[in-house]
C-alpha positions as CSV (number, residue, x, y, z in Angstrom):
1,X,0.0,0.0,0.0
2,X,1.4,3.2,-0.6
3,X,1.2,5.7,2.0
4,X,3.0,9.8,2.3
5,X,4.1,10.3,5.7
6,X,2.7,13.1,7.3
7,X,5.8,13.3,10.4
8,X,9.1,11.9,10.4
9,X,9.2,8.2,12.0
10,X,12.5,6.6,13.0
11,X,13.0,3.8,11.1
12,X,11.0,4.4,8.5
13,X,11.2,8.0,6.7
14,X,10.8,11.4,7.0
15,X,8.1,13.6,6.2
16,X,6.4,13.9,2.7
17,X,8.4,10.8,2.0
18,X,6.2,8.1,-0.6
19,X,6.4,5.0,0.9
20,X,5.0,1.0,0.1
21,X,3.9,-0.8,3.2
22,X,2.5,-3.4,4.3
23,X,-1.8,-2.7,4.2
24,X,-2.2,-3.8,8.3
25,X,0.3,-1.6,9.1
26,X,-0.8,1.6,7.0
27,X,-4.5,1.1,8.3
28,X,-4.2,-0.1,11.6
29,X,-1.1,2.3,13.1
30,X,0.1,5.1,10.8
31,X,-3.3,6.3,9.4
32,X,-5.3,6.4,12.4
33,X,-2.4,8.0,14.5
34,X,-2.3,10.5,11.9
35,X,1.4,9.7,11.0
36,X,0.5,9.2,7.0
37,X,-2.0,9.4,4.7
38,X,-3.0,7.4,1.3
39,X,-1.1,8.1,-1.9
40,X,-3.6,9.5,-4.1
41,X,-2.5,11.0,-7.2
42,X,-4.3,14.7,-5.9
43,X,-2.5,13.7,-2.5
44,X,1.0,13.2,-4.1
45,X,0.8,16.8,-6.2
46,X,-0.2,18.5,-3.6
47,X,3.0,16.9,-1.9
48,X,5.3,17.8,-4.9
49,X,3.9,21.2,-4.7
50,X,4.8,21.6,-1.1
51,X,8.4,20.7,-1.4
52,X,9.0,23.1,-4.3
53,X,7.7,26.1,-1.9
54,X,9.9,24.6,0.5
55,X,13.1,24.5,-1.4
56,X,12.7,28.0,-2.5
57,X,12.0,29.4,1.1
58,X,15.0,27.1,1.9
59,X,17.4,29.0,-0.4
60,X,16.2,32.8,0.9
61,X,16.5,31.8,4.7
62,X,20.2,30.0,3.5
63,X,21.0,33.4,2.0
64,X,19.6,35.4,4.8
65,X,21.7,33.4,7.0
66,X,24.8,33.8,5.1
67,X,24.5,37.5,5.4
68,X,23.8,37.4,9.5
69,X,27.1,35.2,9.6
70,X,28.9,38.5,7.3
71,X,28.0,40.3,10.0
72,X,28.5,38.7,13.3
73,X,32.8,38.0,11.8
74,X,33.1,41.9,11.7
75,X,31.7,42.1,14.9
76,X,34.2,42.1,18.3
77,X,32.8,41.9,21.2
78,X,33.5,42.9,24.7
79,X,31.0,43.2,27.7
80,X,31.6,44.8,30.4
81,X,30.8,43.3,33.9
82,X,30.9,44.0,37.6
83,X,34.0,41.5,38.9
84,X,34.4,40.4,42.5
85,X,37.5,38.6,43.7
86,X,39.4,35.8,41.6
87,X,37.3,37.2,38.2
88,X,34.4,35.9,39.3
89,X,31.1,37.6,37.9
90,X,28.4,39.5,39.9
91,X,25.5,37.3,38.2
92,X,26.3,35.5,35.1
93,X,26.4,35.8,31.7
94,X,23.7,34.0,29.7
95,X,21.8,33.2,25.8
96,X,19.6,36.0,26.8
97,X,22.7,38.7,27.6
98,X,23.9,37.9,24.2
99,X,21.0,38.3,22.3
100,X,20.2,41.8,23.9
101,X,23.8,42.5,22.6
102,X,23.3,41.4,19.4
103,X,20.1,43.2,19.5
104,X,22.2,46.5,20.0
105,X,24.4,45.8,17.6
106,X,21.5,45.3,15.1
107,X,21.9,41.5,14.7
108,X,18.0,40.1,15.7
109,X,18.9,36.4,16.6
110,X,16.2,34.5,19.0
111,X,17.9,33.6,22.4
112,X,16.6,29.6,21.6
113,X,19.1,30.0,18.7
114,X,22.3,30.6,20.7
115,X,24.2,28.0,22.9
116,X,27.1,28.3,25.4
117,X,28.5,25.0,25.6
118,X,29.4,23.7,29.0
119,X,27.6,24.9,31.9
120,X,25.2,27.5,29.7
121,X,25.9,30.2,32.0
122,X,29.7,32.3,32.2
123,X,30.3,33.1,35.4
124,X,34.2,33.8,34.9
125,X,36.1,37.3,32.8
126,X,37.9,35.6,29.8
127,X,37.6,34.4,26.5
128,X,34.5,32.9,25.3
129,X,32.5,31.1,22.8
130,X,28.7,31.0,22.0
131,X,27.0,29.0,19.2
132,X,24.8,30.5,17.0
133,X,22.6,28.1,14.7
134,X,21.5,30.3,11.6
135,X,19.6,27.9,9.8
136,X,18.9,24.3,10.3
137,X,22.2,23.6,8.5
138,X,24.0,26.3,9.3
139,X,25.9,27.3,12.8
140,X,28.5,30.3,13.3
141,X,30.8,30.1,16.8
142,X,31.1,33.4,18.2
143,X,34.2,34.3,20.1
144,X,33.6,37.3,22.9
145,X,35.2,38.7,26.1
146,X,34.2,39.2,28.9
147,X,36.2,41.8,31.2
148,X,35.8,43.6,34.2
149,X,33.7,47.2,34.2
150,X,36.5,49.1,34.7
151,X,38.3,48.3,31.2
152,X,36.7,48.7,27.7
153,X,33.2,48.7,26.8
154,X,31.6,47.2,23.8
155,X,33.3,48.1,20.2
């Protein structure tokens, strides 16, 4: 029988994929649960119709996100913080910070979108790293400092 998926299912496709299974198993699981539906020639147009809106949305955003990544290699950045003893921070430095710095800087990037590896927080003055994922195939590593308030502000 064949079936279009509607989601992606391990071991078996992702979704829009045209499949040929077994009849008990198209009626009986992925139908019902709403995981696939029949594939009827108006069913399977419609699909290919789809997936040629995708691909061009997929090339703008891909270009969007190369320009966003232009931007954020000229950018240096350096924020400020109050220190206490041994460098440690007052508060901590999180994905939200660097997104209202990015904001400032006129780069709009959605805090879900940036990750600091480790502990997620930076609690310490130094040299750090953030990653940014651009695009579901795309992800730029951002170096910043942090130092203490009484040197240099952002550039």
């Amino acid at each position: 029988m064949k079936i279009l998926l509607k989601k992606d299912i391990e071991n078996l496709g992702f979704q829009y994929d045209e499949l040929d299974v077994k009849p008990g198993y198209a009626r009986n699981y992925l139908i019902p649960k709403g995981y696939a539906v029949l594939a009827l020639p108006g069913t399977i147009k419609n699909t290919h119709e789809i997936l040629n809106q995708r691909s061009k949305k997929e090339r703008f955003l891909i270009e969007k996100s190369k320009e966003i990544e232009e931007k954020l290699r000229k950018l240096i950045i350096k924020i400020p913080v109050k220190v206490g003893k041994g460098g440690k921070l007052f508060g901590s430095i999180n994905n939200q910070y660097l997104m209202k710095v990015l904001n400032k800087e006129g780069i709009f990037i959605d805090k879900k979108f940036i990750r600091i590896p480790g502990n997620k927080v930076i609690k310490t003055i130094g040299k750090h790293q953030a990653k940014i994922r651009l695009h579901r195939k795309r992800e730029f590593t951002l170096n910043f400092e942090v130092l203490s308030s009484s040197q240099e502000s952002i550039i």
